[in-house]
C-alpha positions as CSV (number, residue, x, y, z in Angstrom):
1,X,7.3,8.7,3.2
2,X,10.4,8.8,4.4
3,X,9.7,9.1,8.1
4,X,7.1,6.3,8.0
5,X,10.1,4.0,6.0
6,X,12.4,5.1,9.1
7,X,9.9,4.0,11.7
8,X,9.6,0.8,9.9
9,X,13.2,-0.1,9.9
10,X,13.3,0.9,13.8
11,X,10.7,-1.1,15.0
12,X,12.2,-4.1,12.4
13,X,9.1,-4.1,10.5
14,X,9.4,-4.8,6.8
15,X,8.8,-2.2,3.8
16,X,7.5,-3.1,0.3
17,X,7.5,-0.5,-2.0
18,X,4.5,-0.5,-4.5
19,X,3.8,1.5,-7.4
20,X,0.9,2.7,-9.6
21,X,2.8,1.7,-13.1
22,X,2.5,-2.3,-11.9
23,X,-0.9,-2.6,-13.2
24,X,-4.0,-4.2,-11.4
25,X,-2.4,-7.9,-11.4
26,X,0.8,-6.9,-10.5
27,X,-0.7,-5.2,-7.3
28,X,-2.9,-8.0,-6.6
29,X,-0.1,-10.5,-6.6
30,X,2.1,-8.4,-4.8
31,X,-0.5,-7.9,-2.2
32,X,-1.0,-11.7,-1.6
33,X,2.4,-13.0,-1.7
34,X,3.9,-10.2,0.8
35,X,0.4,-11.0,3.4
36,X,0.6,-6.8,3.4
37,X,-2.2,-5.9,6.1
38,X,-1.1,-2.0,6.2
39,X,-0.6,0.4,3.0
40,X,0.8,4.3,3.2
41,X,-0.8,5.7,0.7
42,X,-1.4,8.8,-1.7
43,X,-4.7,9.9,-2.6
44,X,-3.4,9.3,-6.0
45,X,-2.0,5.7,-5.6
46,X,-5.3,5.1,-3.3
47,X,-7.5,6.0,-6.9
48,X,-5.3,2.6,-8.7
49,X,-5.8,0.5,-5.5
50,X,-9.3,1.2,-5.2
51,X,-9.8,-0.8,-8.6
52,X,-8.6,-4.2,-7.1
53,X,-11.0,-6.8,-6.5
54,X,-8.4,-9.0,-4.3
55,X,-6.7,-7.2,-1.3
56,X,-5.7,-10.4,0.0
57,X,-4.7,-9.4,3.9
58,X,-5.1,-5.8,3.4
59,X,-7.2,-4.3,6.5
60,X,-5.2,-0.6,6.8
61,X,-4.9,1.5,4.7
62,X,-3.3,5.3,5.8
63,X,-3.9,8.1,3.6
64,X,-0.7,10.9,3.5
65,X,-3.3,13.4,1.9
66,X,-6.9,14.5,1.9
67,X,-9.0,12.1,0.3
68,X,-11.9,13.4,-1.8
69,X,-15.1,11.2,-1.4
């Protein structure tokens, strides 16, 4: 995570943390007001996300571990 936050803040593009203990509405508004279009993920915060039924601009999303199908 903390390479991808680095790379970020060099090429000047902006990082919103998000976490699992938000709840489903929380992470829904979050994702509309920020227009986020690419998530790092875990497999475990990928398990929460997958539960949304509005990713508002979301089109990426990039896995740091193995996801199980």
């Amino acid at each position: 995570w903390y390479i991808t936050d680095w790379a970020c803040i060099h090429f000047g593009i902006t990082t919103v943390p998000l976490y699992d203990t938000l709840g489903v509405a929380n992470l829904t508004y979050c994702l509309n007001q920020t227009e986020i279009t690419t998530l790092f993920v875990t497999a475990a915060t990928l398990k929460s996300l997958l539960t949304l039924t509005d990713f508002g601009n979301l089109k990426t999303l990039i896995a740091y571990d193995k996801i199980d199908p």
